[in-house]
Biopython code that builds the backbone (N, CA, C, O; Angstrom):
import numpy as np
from Bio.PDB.StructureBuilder import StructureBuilder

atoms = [
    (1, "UNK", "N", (0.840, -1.179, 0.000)),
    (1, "UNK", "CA", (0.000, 0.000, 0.000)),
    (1, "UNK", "C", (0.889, 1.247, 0.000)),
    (1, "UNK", "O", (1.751, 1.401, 0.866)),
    (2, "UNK", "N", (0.613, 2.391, -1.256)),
    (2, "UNK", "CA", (1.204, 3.460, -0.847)),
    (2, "UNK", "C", (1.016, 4.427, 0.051)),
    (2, "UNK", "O", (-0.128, 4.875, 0.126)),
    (3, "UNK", "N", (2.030, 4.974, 0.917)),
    (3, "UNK", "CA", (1.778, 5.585, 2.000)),
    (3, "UNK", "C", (1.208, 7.099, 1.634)),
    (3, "UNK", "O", (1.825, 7.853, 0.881)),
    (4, "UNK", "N", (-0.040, 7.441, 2.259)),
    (4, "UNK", "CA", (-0.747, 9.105, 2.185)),
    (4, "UNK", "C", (0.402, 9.912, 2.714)),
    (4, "UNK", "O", (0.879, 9.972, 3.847)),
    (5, "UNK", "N", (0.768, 10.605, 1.435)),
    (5, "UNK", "CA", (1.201, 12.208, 1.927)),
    (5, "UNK", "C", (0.116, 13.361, 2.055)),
    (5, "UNK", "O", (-0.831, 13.397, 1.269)),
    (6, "UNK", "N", (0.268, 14.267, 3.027)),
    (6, "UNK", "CA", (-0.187, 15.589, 3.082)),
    (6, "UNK", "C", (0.781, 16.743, 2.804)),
    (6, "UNK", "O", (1.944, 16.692, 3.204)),
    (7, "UNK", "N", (0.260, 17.854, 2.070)),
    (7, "UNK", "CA", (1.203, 18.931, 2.007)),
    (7, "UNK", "C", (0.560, 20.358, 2.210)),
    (7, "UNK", "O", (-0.639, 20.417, 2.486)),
    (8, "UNK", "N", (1.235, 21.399, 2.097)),
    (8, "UNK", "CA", (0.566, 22.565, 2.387)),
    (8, "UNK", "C", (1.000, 23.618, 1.365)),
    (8, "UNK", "O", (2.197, 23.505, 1.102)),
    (9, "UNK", "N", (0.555, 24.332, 0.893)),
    (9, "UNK", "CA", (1.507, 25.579, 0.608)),
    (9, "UNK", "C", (0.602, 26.636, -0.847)),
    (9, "UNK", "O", (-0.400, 26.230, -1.435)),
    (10, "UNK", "N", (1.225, 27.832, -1.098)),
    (10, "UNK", "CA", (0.494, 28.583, -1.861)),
    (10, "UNK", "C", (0.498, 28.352, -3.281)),
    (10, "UNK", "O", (1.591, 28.189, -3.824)),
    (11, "UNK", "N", (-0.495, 28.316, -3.927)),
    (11, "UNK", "CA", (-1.043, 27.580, -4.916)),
    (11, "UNK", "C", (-1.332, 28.774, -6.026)),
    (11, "UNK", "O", (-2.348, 28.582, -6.695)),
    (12, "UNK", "N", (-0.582, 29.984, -6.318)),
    (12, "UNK", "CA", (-0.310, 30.626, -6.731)),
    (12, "UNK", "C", (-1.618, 30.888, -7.914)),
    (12, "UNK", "O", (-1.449, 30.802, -9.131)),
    (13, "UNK", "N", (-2.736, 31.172, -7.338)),
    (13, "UNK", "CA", (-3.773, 31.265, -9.008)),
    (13, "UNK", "C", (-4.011, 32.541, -9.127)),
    (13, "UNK", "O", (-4.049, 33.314, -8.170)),
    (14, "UNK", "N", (-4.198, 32.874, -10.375)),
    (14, "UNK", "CA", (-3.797, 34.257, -11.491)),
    (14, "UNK", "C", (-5.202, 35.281, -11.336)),
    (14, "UNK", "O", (-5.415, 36.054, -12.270)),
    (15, "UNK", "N", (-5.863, 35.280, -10.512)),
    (15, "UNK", "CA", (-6.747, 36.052, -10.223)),
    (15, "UNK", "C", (-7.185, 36.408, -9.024)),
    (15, "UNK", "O", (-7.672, 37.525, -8.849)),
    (16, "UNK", "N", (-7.047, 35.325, -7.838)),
    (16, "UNK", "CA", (-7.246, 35.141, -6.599)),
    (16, "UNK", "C", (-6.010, 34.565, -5.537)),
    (16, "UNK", "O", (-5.204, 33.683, -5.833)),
    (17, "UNK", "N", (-6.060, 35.100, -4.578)),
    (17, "UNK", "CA", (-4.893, 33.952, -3.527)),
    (17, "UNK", "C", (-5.358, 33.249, -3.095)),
    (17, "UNK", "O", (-6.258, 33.443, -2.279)),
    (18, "UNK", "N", (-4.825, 31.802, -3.564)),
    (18, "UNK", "CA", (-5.200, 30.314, -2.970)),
    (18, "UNK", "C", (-4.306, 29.627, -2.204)),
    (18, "UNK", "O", (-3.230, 29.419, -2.765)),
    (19, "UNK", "N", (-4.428, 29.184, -1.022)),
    (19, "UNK", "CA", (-3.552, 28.691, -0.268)),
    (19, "UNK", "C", (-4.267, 27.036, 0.033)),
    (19, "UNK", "O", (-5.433, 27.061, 0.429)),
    (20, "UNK", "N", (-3.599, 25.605, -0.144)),
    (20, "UNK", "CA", (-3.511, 24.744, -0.083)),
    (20, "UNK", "C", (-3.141, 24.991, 1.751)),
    (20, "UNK", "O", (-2.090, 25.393, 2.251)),
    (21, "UNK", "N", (-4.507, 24.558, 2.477)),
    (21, "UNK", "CA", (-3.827, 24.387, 4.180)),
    (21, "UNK", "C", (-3.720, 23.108, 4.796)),
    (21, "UNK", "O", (-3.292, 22.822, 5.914)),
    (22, "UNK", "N", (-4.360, 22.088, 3.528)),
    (22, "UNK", "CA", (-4.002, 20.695, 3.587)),
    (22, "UNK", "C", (-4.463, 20.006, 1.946)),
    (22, "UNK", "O", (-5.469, 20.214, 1.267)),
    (23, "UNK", "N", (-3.207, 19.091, 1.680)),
    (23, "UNK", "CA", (-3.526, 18.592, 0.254)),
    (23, "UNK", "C", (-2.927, 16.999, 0.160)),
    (23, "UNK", "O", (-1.809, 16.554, -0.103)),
    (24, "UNK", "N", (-4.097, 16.428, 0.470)),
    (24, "UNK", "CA", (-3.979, 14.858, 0.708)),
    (24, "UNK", "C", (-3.813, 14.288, -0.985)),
    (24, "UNK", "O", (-4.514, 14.489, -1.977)),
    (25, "UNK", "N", (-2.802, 13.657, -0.817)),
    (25, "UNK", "CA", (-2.519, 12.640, -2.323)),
    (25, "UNK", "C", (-2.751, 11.079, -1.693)),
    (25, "UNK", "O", (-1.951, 10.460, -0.991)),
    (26, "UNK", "N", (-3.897, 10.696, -2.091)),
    (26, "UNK", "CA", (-4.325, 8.913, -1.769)),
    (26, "UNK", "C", (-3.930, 8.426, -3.394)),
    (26, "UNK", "O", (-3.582, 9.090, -4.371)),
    (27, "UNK", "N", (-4.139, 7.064, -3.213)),
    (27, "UNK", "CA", (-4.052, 6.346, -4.547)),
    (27, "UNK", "C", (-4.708, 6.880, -5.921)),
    (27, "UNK", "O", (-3.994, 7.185, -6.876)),
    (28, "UNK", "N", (-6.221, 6.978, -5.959)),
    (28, "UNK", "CA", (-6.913, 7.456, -6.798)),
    (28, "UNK", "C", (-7.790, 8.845, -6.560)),
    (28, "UNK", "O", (-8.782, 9.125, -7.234)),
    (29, "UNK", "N", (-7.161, 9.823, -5.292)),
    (29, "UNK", "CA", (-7.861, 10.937, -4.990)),
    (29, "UNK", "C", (-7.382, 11.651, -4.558)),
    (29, "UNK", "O", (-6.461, 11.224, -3.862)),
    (30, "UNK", "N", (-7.514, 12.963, -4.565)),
    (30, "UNK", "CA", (-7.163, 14.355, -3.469)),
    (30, "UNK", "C", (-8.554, 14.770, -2.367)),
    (30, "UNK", "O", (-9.785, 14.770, -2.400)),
    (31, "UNK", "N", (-7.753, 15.007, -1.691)),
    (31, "UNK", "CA", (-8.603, 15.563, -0.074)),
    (31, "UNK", "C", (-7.979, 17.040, -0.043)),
    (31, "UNK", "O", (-6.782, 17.082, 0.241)),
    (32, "UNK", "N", (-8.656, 18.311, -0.307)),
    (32, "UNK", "CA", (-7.920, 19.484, 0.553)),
    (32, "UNK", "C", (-9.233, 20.161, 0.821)),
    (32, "UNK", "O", (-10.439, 19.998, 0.635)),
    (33, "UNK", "N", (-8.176, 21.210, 1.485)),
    (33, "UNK", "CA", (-8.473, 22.247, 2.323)),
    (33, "UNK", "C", (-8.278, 23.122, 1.808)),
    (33, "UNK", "O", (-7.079, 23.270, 1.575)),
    (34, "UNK", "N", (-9.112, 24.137, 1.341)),
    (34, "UNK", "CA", (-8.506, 25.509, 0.611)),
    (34, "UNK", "C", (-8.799, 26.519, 0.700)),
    (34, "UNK", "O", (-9.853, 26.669, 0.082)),
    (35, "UNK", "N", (-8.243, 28.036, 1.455)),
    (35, "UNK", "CA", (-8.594, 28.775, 1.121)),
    (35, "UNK", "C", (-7.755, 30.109, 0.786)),
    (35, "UNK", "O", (-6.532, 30.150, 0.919)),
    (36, "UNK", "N", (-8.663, 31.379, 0.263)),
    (36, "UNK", "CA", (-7.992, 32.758, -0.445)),
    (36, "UNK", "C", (-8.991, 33.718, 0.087)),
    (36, "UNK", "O", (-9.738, 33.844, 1.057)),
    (37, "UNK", "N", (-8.670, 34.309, -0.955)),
    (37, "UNK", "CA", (-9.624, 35.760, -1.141)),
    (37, "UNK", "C", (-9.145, 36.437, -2.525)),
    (37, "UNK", "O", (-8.050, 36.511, -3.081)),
    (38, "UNK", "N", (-10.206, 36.816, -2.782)),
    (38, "UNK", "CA", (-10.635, 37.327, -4.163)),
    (38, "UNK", "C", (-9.936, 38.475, -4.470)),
    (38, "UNK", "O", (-8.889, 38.722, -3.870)),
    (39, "UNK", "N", (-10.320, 39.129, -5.223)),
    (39, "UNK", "CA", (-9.517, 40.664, -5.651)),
    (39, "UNK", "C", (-10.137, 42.019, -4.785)),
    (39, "UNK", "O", (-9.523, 43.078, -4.657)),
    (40, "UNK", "N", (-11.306, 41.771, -4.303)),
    (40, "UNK", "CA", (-12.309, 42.669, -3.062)),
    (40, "UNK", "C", (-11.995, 42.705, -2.247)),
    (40, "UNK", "O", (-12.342, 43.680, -1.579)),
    (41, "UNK", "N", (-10.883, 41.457, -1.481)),
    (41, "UNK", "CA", (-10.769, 41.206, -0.612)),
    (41, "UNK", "C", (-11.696, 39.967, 0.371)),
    (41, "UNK", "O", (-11.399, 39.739, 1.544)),
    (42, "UNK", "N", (-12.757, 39.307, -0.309)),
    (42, "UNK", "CA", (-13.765, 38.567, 0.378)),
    (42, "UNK", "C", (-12.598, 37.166, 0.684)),
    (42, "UNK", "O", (-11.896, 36.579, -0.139)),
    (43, "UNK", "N", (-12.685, 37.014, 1.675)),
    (43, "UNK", "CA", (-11.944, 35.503, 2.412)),
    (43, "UNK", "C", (-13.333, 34.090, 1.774)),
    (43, "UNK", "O", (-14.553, 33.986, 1.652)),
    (44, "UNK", "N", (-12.459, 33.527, 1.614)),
    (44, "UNK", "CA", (-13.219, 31.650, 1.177)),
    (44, "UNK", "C", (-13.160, 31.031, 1.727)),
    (44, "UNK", "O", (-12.803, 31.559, 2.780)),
    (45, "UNK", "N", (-13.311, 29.606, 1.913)),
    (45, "UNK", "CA", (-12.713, 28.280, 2.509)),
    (45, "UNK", "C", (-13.289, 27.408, 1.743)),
    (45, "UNK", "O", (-14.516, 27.367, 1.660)),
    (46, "UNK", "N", (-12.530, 26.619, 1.100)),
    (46, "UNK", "CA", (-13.446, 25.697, 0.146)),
    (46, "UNK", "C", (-12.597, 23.976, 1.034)),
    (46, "UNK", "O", (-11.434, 23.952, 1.439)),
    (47, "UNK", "N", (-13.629, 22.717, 1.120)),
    (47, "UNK", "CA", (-12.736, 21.657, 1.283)),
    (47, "UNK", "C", (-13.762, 20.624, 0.491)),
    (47, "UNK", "O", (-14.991, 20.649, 0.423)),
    (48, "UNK", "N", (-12.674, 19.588, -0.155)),
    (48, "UNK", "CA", (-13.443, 18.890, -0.771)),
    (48, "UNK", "C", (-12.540, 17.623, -1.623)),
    (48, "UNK", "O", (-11.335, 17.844, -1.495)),
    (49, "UNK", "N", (-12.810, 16.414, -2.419)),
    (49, "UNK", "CA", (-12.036, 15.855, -2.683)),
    (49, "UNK", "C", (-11.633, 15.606, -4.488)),
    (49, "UNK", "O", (-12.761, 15.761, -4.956)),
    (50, "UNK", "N", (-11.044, 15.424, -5.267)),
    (50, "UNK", "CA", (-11.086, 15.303, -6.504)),
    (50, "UNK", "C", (-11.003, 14.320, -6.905)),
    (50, "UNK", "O", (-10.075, 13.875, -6.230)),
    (51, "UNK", "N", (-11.417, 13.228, -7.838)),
    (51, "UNK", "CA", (-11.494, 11.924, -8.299)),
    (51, "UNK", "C", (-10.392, 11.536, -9.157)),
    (51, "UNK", "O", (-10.224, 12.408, -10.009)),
    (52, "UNK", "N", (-9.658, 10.673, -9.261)),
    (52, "UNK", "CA", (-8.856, 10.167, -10.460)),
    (52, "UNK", "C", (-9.818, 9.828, -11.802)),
    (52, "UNK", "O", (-10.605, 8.928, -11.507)),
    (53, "UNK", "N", (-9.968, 10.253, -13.082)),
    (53, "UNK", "CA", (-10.766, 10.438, -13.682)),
    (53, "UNK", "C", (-9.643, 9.476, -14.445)),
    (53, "UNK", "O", (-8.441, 9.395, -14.190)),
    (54, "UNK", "N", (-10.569, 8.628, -15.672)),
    (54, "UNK", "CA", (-9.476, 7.908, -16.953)),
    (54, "UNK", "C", (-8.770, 8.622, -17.568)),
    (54, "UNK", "O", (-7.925, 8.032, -18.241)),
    (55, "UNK", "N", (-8.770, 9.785, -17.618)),
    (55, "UNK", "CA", (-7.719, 10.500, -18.457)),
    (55, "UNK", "C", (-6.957, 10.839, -17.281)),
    (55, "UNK", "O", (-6.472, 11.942, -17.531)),
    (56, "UNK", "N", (-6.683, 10.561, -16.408)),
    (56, "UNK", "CA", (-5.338, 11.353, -15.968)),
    (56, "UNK", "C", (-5.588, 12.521, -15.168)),
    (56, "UNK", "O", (-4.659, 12.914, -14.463)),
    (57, "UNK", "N", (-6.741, 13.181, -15.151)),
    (57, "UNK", "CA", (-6.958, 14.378, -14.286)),
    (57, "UNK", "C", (-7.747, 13.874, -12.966)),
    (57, "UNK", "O", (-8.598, 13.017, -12.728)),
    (58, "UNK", "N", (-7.021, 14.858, -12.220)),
    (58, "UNK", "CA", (-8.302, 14.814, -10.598)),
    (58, "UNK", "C", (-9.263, 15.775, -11.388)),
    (58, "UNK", "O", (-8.907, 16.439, -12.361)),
    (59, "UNK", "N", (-10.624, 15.766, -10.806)),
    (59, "UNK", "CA", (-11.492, 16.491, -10.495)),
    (59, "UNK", "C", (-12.550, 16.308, -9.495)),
    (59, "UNK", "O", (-12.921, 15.184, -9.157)),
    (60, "UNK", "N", (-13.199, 17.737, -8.861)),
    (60, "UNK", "CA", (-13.864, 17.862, -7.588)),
    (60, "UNK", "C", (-15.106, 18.181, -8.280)),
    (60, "UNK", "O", (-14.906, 19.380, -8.473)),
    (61, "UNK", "N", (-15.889, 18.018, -8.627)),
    (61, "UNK", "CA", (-17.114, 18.358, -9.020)),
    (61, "UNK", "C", (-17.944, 19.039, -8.282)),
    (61, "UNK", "O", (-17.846, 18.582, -7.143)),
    (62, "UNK", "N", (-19.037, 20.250, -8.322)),
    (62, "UNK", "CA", (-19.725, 21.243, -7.695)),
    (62, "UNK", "C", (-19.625, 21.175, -6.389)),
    (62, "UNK", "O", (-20.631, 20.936, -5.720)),
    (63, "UNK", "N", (-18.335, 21.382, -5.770)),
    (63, "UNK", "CA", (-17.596, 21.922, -4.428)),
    (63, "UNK", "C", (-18.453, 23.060, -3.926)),
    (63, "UNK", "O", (-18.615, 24.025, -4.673)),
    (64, "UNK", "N", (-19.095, 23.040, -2.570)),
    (64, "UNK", "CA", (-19.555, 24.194, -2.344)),
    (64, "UNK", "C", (-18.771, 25.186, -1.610)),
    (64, "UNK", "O", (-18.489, 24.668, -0.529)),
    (65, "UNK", "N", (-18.380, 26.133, -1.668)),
    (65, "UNK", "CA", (-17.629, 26.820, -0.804)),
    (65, "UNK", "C", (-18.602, 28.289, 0.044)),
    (65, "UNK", "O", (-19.725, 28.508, -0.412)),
    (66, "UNK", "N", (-18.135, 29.122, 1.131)),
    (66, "UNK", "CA", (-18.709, 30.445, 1.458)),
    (66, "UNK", "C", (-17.585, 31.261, 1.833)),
    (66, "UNK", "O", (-16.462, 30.890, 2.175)),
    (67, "UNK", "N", (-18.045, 32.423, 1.721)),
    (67, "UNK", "CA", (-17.229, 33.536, 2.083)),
    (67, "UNK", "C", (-17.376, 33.978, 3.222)),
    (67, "UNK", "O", (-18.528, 34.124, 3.631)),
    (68, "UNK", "N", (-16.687, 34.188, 3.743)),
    (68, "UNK", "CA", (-16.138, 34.514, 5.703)),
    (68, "UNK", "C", (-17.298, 36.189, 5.706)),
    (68, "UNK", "O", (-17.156, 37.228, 5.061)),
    (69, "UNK", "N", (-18.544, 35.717, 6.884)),
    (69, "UNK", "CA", (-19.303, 37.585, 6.757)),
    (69, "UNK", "C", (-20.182, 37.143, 6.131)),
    (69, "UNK", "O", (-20.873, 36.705, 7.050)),
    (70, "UNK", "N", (-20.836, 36.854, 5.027)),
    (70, "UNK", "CA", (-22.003, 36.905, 4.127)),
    (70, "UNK", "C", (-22.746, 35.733, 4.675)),
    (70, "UNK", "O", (-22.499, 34.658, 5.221)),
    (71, "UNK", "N", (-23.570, 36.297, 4.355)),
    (71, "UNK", "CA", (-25.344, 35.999, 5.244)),
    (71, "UNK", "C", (-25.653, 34.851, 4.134)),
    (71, "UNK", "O", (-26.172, 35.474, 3.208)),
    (72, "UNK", "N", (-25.589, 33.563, 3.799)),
    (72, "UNK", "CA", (-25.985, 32.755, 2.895)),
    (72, "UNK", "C", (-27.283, 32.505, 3.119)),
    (72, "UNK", "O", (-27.622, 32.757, 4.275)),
    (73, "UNK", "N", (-28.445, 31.946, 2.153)),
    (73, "UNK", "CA", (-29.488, 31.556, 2.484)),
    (73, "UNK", "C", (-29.651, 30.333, 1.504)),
    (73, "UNK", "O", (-29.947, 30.382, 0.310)),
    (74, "UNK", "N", (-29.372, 29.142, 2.336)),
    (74, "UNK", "CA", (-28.729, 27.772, 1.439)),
    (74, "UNK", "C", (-28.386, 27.985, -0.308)),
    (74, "UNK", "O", (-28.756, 27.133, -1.117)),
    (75, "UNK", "N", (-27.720, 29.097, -0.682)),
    (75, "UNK", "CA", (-27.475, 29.702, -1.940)),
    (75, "UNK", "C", (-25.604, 29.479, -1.794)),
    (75, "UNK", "O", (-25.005, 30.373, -2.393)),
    (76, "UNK", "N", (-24.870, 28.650, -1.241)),
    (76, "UNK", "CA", (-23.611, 28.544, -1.448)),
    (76, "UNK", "C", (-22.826, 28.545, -2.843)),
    (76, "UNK", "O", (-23.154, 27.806, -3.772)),
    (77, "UNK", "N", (-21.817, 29.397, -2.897)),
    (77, "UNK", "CA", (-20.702, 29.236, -4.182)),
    (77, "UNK", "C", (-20.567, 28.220, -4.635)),
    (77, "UNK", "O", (-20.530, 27.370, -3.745)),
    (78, "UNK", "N", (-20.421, 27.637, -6.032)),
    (78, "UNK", "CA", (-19.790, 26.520, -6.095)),
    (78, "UNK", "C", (-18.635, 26.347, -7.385)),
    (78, "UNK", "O", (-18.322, 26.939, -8.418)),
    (79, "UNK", "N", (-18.352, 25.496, -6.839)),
    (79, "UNK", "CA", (-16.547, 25.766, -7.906)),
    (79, "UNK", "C", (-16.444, 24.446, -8.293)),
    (79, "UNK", "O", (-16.965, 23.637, -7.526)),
    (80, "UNK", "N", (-15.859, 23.979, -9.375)),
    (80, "UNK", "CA", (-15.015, 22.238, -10.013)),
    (80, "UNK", "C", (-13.704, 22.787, -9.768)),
    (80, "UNK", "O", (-13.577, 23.985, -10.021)),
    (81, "UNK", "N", (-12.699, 22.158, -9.328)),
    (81, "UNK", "CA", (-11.312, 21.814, -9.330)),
    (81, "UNK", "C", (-10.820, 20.947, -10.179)),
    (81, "UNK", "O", (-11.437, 19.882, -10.177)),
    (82, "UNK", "N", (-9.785, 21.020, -11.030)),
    (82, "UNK", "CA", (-9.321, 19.734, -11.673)),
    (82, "UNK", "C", (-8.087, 19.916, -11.351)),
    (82, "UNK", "O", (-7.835, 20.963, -10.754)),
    (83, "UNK", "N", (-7.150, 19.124, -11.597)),
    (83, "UNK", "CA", (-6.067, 19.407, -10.962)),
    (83, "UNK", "C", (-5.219, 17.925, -12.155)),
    (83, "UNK", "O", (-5.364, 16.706, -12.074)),
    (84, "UNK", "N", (-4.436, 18.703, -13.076)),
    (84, "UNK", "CA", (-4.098, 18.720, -14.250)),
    (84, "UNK", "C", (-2.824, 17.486, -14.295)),
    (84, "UNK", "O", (-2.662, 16.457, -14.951)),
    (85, "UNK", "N", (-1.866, 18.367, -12.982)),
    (85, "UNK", "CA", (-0.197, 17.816, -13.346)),
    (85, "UNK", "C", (-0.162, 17.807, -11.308)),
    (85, "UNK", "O", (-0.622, 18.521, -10.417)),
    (86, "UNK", "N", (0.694, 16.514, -11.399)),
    (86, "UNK", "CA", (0.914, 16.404, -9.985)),
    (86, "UNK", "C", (2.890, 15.884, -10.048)),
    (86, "UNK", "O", (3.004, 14.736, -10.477)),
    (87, "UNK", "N", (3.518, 16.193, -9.888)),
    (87, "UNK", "CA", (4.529, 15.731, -9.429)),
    (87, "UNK", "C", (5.294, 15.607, -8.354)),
    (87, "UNK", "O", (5.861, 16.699, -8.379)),
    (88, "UNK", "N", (5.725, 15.034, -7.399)),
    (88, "UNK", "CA", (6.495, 14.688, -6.574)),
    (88, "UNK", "C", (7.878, 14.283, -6.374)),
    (88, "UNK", "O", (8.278, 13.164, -6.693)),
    (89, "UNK", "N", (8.489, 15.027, -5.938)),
    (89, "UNK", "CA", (9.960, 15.088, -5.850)),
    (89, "UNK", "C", (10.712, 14.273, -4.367)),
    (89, "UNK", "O", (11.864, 13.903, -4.141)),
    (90, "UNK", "N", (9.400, 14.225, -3.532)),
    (90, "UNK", "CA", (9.904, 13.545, -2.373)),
    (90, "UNK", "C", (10.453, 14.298, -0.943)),
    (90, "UNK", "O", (10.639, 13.826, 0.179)),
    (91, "UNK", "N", (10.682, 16.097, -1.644)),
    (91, "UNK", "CA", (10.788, 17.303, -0.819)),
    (91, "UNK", "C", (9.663, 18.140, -1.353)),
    (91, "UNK", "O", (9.388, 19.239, -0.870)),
    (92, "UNK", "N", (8.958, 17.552, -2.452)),
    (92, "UNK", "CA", (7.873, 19.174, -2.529)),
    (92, "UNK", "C", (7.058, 18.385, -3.772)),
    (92, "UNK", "O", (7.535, 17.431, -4.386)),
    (93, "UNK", "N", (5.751, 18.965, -4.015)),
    (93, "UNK", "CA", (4.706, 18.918, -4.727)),
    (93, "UNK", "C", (4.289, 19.538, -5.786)),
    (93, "UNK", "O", (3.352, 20.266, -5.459)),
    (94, "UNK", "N", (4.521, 19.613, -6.908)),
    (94, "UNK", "CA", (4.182, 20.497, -7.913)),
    (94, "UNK", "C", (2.920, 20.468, -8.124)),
    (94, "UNK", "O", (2.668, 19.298, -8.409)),
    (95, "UNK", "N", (1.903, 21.127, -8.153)),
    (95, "UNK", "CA", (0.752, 20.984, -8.447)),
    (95, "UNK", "C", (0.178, 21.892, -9.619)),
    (95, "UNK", "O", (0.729, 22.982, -9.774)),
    (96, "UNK", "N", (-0.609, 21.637, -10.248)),
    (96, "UNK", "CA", (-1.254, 22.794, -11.336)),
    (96, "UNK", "C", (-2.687, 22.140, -11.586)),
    (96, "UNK", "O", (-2.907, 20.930, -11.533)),
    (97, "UNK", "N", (-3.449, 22.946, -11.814)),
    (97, "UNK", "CA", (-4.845, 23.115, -11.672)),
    (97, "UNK", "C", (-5.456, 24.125, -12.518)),
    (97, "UNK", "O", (-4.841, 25.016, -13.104)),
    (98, "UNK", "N", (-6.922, 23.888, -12.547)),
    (98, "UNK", "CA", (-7.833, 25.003, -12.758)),
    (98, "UNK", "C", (-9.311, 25.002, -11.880)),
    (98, "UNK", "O", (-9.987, 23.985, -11.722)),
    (99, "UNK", "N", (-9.631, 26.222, -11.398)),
    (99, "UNK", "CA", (-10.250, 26.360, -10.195)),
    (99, "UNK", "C", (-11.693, 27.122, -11.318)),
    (99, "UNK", "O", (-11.807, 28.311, -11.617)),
    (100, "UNK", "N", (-12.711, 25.854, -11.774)),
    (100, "UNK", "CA", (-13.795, 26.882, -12.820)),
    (100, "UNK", "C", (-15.088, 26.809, -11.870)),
    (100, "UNK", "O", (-15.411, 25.919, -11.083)),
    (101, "UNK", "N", (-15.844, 28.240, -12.243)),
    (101, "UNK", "CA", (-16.755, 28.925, -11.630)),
    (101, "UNK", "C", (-17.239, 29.361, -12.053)),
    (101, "UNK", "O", (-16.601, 30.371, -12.348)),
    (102, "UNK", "N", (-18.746, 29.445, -12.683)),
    (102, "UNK", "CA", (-19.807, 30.618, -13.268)),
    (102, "UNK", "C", (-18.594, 30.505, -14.915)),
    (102, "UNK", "O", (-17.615, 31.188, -15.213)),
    (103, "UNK", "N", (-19.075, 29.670, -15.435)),
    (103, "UNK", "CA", (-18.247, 29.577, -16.904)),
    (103, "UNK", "C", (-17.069, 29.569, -17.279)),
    (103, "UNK", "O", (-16.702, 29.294, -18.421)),
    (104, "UNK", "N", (-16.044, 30.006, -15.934)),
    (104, "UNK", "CA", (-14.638, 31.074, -16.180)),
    (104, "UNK", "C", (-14.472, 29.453, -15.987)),
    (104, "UNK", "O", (-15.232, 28.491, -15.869)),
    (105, "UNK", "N", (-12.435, 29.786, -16.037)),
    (105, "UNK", "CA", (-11.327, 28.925, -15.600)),
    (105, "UNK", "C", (-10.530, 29.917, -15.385)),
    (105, "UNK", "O", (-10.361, 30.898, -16.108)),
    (106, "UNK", "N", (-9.882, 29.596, -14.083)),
    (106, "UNK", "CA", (-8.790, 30.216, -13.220)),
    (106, "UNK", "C", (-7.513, 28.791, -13.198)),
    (106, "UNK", "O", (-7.676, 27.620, -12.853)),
    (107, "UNK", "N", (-6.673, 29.272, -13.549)),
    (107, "UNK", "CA", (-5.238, 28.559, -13.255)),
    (107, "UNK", "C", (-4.675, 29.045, -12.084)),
    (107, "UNK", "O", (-4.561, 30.206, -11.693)),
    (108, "UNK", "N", (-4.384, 28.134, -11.646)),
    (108, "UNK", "CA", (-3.446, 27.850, -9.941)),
    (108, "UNK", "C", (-2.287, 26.675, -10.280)),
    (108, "UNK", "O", (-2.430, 25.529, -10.708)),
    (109, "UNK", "N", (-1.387, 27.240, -10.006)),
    (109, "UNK", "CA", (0.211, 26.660, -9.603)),
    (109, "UNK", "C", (0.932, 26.758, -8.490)),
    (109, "UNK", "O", (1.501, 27.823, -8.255)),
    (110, "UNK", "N", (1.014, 25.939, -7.823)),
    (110, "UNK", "CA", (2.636, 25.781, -6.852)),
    (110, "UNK", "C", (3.029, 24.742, -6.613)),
    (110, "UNK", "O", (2.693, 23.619, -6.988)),
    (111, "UNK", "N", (4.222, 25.323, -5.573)),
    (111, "UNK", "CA", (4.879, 24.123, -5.398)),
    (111, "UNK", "C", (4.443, 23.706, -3.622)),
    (111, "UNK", "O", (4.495, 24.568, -2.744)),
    (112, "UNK", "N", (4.155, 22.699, -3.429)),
    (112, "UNK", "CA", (3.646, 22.428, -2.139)),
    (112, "UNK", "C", (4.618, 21.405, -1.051)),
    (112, "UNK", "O", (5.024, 20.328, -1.488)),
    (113, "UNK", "N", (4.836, 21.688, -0.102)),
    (113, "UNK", "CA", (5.837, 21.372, 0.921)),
    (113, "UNK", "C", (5.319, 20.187, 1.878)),
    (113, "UNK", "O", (4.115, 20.140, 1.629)),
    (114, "UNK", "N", (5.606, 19.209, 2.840)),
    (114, "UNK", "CA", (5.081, 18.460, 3.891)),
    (114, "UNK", "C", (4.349, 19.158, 4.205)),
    (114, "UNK", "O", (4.530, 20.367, 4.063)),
    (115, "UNK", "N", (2.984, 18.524, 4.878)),
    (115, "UNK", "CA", (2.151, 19.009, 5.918)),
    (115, "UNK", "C", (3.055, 19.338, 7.112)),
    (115, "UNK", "O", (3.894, 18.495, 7.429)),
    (116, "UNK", "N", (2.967, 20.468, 7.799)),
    (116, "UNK", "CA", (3.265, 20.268, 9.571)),
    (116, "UNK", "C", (2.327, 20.606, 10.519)),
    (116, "UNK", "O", (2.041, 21.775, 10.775)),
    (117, "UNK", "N", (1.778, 19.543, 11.115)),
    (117, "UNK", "CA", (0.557, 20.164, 12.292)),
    (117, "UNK", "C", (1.003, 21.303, 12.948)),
    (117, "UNK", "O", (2.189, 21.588, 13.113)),
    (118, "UNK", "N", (0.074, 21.937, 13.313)),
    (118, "UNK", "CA", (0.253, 23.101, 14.025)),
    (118, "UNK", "C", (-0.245, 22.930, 15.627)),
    (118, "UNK", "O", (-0.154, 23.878, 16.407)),
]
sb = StructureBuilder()
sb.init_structure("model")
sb.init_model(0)
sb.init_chain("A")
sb.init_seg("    ")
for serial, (resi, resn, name, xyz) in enumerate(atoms, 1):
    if name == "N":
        sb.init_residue(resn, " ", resi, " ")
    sb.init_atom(name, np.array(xyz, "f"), 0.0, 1.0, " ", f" {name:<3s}", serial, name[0])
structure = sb.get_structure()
């Protein structure tokens, strides 16, 4: 059995700051934790898992996420994750993605480090 890594780290996407605060790699899935804030400034938290799909990509399908303050009325955000290219070096995580929402696609890149509990 391969052993679960966790990692952490900023996930660099081209419109918003996304920070990876946990990013589980299992056999055929991802588990994270994610959050940013937008260009307004509105804070997120999105968590959720992505599937090993036959082609080669993770994806998270209609992830609900909310924004930190706003009054929801069961009307939550929702976002797909796919998550494209994964590599592992054994000191760090390359990750690349696209974070799509309301029609768009947002690209997110980094490089992601061990988990360390806090």
């Amino acid at each position: 059995m391969k052993k679960i890594k966790t990692y952490m780290g900023d996930l660099g996407a081209n419109d918003f700051d996304l920070m990876a605060n946990r990013f589980i790699v299992r056999n055929k899935e991802i588990s994270f934790d994610l959050s940013g804030s937008d260009e307004d400034g509105g804070r997120f938290n999105l968590t959720g898992t992505a599937k090993l799909l036959e082609n080669g990509i993770y994806e998270g399908a209609n992830l609900r996420y909310r924004y930190e303050g706003y009054n929801y009325d069961n009307d939550d955000e929702i976002a797909t994750i796919t998550i494209n290219e994964l590599t592992d070096n054994n000191k760090k995580l390359h990750v690349k993605g696209v974070w799509h929402e309301d029609g768009e696609g947002y690209n997110f890149e980094g490089n992601l480090v061990p988990w360390i509990a806090k």
